[in-house]
C-alpha positions in Angstrom: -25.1 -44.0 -4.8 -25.9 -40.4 -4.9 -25.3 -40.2 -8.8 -28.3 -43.4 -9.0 -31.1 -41.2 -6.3 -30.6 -37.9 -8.1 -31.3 -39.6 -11.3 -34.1 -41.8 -10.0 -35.7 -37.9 -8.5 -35.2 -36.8 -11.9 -37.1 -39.7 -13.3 -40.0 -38.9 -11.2 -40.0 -35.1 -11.7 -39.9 -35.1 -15.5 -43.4 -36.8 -16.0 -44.9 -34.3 -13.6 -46.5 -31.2 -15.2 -45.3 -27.9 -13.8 -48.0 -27.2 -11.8 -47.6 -30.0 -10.0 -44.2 -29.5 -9.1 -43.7 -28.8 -5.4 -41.5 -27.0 -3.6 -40.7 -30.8 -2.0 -39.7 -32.3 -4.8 -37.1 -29.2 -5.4 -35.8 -30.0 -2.2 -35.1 -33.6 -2.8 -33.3 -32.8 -6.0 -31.4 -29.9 -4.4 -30.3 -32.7 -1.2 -29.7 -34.9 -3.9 -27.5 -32.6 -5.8 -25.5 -31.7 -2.9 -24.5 -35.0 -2.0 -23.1 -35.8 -5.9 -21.1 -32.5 -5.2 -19.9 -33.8 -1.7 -18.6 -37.3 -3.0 -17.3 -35.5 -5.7 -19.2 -36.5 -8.5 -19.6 -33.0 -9.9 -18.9 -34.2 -14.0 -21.7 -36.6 -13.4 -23.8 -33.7 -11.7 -22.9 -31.6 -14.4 -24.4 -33.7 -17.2 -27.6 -34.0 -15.6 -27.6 -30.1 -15.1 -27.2 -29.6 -19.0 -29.7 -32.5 -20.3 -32.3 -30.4 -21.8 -34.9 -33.3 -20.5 -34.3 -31.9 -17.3 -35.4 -28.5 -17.2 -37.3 -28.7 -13.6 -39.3 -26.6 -11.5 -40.1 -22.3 -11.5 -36.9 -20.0 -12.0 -37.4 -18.3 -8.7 -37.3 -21.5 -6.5 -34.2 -22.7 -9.0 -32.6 -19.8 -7.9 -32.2 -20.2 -4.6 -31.8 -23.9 -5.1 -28.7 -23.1 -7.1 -27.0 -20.3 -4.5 -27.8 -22.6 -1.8 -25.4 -25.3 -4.0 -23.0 -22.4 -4.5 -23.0 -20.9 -1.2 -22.0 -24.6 0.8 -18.6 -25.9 -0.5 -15.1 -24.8 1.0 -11.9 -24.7 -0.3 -11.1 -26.1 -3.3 -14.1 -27.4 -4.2 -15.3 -24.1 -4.6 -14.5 -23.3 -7.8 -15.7 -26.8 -9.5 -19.3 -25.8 -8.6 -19.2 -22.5 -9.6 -17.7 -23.7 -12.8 -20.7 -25.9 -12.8 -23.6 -24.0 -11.6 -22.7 -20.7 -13.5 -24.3 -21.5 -17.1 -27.5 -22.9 -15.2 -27.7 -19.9 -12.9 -27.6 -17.2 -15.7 -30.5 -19.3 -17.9 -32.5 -19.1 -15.0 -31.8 -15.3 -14.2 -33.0 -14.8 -17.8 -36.5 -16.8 -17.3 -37.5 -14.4 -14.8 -39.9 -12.0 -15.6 -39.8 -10.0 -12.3 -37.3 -8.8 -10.2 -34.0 -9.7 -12.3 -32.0 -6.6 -10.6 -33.1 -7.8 -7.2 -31.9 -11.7 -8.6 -29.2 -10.7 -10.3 -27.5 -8.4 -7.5 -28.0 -11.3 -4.8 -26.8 -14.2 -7.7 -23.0 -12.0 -7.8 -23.2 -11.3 -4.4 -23.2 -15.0 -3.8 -20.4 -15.9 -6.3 -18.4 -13.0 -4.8 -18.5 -14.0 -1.5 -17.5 -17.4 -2.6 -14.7 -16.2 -4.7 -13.3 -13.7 -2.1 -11.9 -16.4 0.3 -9.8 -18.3 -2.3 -6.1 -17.6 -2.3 -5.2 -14.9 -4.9 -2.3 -16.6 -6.7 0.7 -14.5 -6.7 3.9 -16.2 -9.1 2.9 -16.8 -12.8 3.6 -20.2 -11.6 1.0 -20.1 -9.0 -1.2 -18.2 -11.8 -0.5 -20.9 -14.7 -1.1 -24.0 -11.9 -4.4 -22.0 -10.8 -4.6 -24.6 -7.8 -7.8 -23.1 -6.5 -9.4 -22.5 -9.7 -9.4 -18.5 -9.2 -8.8 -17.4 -12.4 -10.9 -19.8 -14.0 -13.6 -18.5 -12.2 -13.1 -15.1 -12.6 -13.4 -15.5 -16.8 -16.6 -17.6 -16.4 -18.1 -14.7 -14.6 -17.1 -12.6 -17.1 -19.1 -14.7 -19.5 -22.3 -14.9 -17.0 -22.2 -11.2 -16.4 -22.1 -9.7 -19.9 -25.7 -10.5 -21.2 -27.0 -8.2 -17.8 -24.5 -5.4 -18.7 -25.7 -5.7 -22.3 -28.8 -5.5 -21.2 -28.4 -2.4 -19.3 -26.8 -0.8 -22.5 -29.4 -2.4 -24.9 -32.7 -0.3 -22.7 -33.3 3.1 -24.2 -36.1 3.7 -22.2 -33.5 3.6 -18.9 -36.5 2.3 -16.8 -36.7 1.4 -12.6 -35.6 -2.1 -13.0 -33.1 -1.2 -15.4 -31.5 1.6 -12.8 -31.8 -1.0 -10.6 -30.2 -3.6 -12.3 -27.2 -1.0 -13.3 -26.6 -0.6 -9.7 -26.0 -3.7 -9.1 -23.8 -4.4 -11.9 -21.8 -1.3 -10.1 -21.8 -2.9 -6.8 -20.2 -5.9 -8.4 -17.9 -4.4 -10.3 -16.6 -2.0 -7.0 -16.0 -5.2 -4.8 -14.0 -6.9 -7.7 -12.0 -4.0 -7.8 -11.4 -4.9 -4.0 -11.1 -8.3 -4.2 -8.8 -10.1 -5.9 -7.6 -7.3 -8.0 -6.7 -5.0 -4.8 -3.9 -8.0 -3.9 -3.9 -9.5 -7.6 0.3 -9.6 -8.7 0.2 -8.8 -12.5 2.6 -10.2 -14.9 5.7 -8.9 -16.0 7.0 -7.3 -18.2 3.8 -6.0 -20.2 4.1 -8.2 -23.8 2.7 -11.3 -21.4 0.1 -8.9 -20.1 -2.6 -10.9 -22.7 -1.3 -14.0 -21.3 -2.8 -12.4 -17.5 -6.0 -13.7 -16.9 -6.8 -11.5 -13.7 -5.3 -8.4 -15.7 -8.1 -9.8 -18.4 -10.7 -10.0 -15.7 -9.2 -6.3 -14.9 -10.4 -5.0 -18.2 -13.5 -6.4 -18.3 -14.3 -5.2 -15.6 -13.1 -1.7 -16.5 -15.3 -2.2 -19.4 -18.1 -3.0 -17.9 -17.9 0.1 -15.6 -17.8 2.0 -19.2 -20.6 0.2 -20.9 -23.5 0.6 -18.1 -22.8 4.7 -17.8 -19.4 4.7 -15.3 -16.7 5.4 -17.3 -13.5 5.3 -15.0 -12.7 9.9 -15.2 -16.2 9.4 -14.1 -15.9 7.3 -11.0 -12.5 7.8 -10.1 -12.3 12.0 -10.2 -15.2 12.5 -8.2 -14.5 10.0 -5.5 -14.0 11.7 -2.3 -15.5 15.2 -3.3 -17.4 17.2 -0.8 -20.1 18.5 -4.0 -20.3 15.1 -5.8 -21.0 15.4 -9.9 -22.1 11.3 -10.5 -25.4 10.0 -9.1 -24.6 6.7 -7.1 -24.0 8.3 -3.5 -25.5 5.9 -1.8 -23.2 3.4 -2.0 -20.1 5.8 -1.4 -21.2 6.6 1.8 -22.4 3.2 2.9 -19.6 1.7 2.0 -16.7 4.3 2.2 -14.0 2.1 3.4 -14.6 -0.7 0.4 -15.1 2.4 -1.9 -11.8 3.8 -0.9 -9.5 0.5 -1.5 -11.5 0.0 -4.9 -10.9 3.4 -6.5 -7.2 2.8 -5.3 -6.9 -0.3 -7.2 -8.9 1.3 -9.9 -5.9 3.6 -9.9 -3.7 1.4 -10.4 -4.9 -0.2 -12.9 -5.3 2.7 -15.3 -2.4 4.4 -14.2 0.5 1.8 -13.9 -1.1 -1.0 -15.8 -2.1 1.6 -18.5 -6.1 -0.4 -18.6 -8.4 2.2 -20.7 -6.1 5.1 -19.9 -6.8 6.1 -23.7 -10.0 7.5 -21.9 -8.3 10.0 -19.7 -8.5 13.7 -21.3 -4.6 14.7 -22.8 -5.4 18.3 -20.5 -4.5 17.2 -17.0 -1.3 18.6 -15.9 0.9 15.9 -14.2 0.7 18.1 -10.8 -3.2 17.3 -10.8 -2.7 14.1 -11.9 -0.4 13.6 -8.7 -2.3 15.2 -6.2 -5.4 13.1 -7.5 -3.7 9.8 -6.9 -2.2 10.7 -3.2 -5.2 10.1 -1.7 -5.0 6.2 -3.7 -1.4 5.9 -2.7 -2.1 6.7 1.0 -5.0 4.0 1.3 -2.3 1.5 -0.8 0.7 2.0 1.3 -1.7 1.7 4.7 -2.3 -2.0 3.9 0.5 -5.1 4.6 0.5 -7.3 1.6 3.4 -6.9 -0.5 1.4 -6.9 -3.5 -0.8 -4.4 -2.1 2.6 -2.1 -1.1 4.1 -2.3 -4.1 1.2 -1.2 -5.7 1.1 1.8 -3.6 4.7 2.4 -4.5 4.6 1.6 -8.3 1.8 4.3 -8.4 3.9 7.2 -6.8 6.4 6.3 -8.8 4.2 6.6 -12.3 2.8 9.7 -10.6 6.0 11.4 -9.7 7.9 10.6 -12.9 5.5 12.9 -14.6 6.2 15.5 -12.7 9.0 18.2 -12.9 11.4 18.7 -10.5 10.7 21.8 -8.1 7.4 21.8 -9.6 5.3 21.0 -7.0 4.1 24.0 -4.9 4.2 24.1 -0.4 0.6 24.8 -0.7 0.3 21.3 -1.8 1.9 20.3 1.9 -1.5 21.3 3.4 -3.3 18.3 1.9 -3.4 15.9 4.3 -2.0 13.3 1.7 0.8 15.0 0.7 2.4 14.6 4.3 1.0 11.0 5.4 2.3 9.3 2.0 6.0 10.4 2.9 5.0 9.1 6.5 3.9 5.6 5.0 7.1 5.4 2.9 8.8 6.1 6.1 7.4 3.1 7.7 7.8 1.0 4.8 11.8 1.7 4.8 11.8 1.3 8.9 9.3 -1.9 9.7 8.8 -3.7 5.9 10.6 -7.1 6.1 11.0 -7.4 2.5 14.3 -5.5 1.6 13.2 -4.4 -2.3 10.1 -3.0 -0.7 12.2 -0.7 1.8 15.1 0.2 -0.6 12.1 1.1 -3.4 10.5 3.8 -0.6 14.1 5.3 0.0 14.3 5.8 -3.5 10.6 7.5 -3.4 11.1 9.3 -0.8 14.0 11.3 -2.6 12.1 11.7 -5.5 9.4 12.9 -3.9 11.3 15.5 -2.0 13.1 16.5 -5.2 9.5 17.1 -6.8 9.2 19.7 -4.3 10.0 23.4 -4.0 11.9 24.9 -1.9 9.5 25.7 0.7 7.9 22.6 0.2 10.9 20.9 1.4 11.8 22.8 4.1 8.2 22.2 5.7 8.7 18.4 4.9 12.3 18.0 6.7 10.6 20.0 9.9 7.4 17.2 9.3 9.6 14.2 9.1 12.4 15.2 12.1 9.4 15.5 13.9 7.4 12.3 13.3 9.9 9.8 12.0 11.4 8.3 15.0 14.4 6.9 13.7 17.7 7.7 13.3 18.7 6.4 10.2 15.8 8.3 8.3 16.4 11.6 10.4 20.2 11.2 9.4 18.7 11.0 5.4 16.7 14.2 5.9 20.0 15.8 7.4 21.8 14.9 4.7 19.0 16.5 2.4 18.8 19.5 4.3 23.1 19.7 3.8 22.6 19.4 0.0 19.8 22.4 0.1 22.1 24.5 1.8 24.9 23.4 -0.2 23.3 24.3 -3.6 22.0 27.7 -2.0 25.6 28.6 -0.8 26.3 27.7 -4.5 24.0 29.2 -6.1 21.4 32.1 -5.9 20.5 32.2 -2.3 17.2 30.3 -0.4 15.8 31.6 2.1 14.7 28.4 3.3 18.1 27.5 3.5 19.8 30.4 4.7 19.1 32.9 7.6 16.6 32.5 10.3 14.5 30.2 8.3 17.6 28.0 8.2 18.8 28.5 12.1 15.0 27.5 13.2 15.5 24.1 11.5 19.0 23.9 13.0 18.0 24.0 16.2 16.1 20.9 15.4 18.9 18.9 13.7 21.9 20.0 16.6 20.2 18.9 19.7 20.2 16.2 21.5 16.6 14.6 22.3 17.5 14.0 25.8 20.4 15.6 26.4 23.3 14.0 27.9 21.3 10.7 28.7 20.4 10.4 24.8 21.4 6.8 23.6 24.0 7.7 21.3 24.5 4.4 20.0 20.3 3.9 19.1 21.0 7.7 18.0 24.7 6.9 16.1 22.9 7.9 12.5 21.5 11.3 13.4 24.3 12.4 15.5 26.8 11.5 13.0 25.1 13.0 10.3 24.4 16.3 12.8 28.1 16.3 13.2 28.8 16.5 9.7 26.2 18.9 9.0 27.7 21.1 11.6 31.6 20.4 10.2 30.1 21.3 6.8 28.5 24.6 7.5 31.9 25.9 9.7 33.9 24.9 6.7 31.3 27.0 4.2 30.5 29.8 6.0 32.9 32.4 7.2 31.8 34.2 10.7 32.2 37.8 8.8 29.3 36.4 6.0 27.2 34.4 8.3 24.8 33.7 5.5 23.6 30.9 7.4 23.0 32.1 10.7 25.2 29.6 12.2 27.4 31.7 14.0 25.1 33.9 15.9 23.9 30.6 16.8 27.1 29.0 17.7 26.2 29.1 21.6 23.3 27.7 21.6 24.5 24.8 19.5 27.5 24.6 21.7 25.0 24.2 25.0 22.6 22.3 23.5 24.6 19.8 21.6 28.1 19.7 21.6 28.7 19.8 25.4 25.8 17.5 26.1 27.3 15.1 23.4 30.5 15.0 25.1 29.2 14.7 28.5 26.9 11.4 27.3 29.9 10.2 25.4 32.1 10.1 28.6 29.5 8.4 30.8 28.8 5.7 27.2 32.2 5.0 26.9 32.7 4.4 30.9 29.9 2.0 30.9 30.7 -0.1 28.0 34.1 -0.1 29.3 32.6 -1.6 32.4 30.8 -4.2 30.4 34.0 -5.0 28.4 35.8 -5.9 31.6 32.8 -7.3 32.8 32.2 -9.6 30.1 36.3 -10.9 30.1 35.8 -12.3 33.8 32.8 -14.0 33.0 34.2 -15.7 29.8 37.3 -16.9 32.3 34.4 -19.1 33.8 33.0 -19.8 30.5 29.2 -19.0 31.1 27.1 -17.4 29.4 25.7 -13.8 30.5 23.8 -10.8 29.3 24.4 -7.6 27.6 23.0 -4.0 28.1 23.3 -2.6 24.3 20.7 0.4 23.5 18.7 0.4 26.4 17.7 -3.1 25.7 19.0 -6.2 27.6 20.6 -9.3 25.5 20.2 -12.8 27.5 22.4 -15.8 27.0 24.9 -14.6 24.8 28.3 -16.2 24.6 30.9 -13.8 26.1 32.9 -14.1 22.8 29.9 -12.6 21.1 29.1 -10.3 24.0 32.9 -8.8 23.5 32.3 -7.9 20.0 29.2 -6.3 20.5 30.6 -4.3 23.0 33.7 -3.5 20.9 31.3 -2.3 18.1 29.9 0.0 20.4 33.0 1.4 21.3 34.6 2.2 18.2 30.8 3.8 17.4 31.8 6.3 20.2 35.4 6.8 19.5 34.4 8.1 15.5 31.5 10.2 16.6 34.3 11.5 19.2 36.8 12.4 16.4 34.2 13.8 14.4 33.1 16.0 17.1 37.0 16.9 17.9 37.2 17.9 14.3 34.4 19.9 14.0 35.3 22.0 17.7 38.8 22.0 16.0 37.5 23.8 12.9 35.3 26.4 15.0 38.2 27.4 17.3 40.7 27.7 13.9 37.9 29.7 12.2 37.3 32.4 15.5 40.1 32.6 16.1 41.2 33.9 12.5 38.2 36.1 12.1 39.2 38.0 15.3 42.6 38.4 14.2 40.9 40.1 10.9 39.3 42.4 13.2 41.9 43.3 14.7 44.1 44.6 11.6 
């Protein structure tokens, strides 16, 4: 029924003579149109569209006709009528005589906004199925956009309406950067990246940036810069936070993907390369997705594996990105559910730290003890800070790593954050690995030598952590003891109870489960107690022979 009106308007409409085509009879055809595209006759629609016999109406009023088309389905049936409307929308673009920046800019705008709510597919499944038409889409729009960009290249004279038009071919290109190619998930390995079509899109767009005057050194080196050397500010500061997720995934793209990265000069050192991307890593690994993550992650890995080992200077520490990209990775390895995710940060994070020098480290350790908040990482950076010592004791000595510089950061690992009331089982990591620092460095380091400063240190440490540890051990042990005979009489009635473990109450756990939790907790405590047996063992063994060398 709607197929039969729209062609009976049409009818009508193509013995009038354009003059006397009203803005009425625009609106019955547009009304008409829209219900063909709701009953879903859109092939039907689509043949009328292209029948040269129907070329209707002014270009302007067209225009509006069409986003209005554009802008009003949902879903799935979003892509179908931009599929549809796209060749029809650039013909009438190119009628107009006046103000194609202005119709251009609002036409991609449109078909952006439409795009940008579709599901980005994720699996080359989901890619090759392209349920939602995404990828379809994003090739047409390739196709609609390149007469505008090669019009922008084609004007020698650069005039207004051609600045104007570049701009908005910029704007375009910055929010596809966002969206999809922020969350797209490109193919792997890189011999099917031809068979991509959002890495396809990726380059096009890339090379669109190049062809109207923004090639990516350009854009993506002066982003962020106080004294700014490219002329499109207003934008950046309009839209900073947009800006700032583009040029990330812009990043990415060049860098890991390898897009146009024939353009980057050969000069650039791989430190500047790396302090450069930071800032694009930090905004990466702030977001949730997973594809937007591993992004994050795949380019600090490209960005460290450049880079020497010891190479990077402290003074880089003092940009604010070189300490809250460690920070993310923290959090990824501590609250990401997805287990390759938090095992691929570990791994960063180590590389990272070997990247820098000496100093460098030693102000990270004191940065990440300080902020992490977990034991298991704090336990990791103690077992960094052993190997530093361990390869200055070796080796020529560190002062980092040796001395008072070494004793200030010890008092930071050998404490107790609460003292005797410190959870030692929510702290088990750290203390164990505190312990074994501490066995390590008595075993290493005579009293006489003292290169590491521990043993003028030795009371303090003693105060601070060993008797504390002891003291919170005995009242642990006494209460989980009391839970364990606790929990025995209550399985004799054979209900079911709750369970204090770390500071956090259990409900409605069967007493056979409630035993073995408890149990766990116990034998926790009895290895951090024979550890710190050993280790008091080994002090007393190693003062009491360097007084008797005194004494000779």
């Amino acid at each position: 029924m709607a197929v039969e009106e729209l062609q009976s308007i049409i009818k009508r409409c193509q013995i009038l003579e354009e003059q006397d085509f009203k803005e009425e009879d625009f609106g019955l055809f547009q009304l008409a149109g829209q219900r063909c595209l709701d009953e879903g006759h859109i092939d039907q629609l689509f043949e009328i569209i292209q029948n040269e016999k129907n070329k209707l109406c002014n270009p302007k009023e067209l225009l509006l006709g069409l986003l209005e088309l554009i802008e009003e389905p949902s879903g799935k049936q979003i892509s179908p009528v931009i599929l549809l409307l796209l060749r029809p929308l650039q013909t009438v673009i190119q009628k107009l005589r006046h103000n194609r920046a202005y119709s251009v800019g609002l036409a991609l705008s449109t078909l952006w906004s439409q795009l940008s709510v579709l599901p980005v597919p994720y699996t080359q499944g989901q890619m090759q199925a392209d349920e939602y038409g995404l990828c379809q889409c994003c090739e047409a729009l390739v196709e609609f956009t390149k007469p505008f960009v090669e019009e922008v290249t084609g004007d020698e004279e650069n005039s207004v309406e051609n600045e104007k038009l570049k701009d908005e071919l910029l704007k375009f290109c910055f929010k596809s950067l966002k969206c999809p190619l922020l969350t797209a998930q490109f193919l792997e390995p890189p011999e099917q990246a031809d068979t991509d079509p959002l890495r396809r899109f990726a380059a096009e767009i890339i090379g669109f940036l190049s062809a109207i005057g923004y090639p990516f050194p350009k854009v993506i080196f002066n982003h962020g810069r106080k004294k700014k050397t490219w002329d499109y500010l207003e934008f950046e500061e309009e839209e900073d936070k947009q800006l700032s997720d583009s040029m990330a995934s812009l990043a990415y793209l060049v860098f890991v993907q390898g897009i146009s990265i024939d353009q980057l000069p050969m000069v650039l050192s791989p430190s500047y390369l790396l302090q450069f991307n930071m800032g694009h890593i930090e905004v990466l690994l702030q977001r949730t997705e997973e594809s937007v993550l591993s992004k994050g992650l795949d380019l600090l890995e490209n960005s460290l594996l450049r880079t020497e080992d010891s190479s990077l200077l402290h003074q880089c520490l003092e940009i604010k990105s070189f300490l809250t990209v460690p920070q993310g990775l923290v959090k990824v390895m501590t609250l990401c559910p997805i287990e390759t995710l938090r095992k691929k940060s570990l791994a960063l994070l180590q590389l990272y730290i070997n990247k820098l020098d000496s100093q460098g480290k030693y102000t990270l350790f004191r940065c990440l003890l300080n902020t992490s908040n977990h034991s298991g990482v704090e336990a990791f950076i103690i077992q960094n800070i052993k190997n530093q010592i361990d390869m200055s004791l070796k080796g020529t000595p560190n002062k980092w790593f040796t001395g008072p510089q070494l004793v200030s950061l010890l008092h930071l690992v050998l404490f107790l954050p609460e003292g005797a009331e410190t959870d030692l089982l929510q702290n088990s990591d750290r203390i164990m690995a505190s312990l074994n620092l501490l066995r390590y460095l008595v075993i290493k380091d005579n009293e006489n030598d003292n290169q590491t400063g521990l043993w003028t240190e030795l009371e303090k440490i003693e105060n601070n952590f060993l008797k504390p540890l002891h003291t919170g051990l005995n009242m642990s042990k006494a209460h989980y003891e009391a839970e364990i005979k606790n929990s025995q009489e209550v399985q004799k009635s054979k209900d079911l109870c709750s369970v204090t473990v770390g500071g956090e109450e259990i409900p409605n756990m069967p007493p056979e489960m409630q035993l073995k939790v408890l149990h766990s907790a116990l034998f926790t405590f009895d290895l951090i107690e024979s550890v710190l047996a050993r280790v008091e063992e080994l002090i007393e063994i190693k003062t009491k022979s360097t007084s008797d060398e005194n004494m000779r």
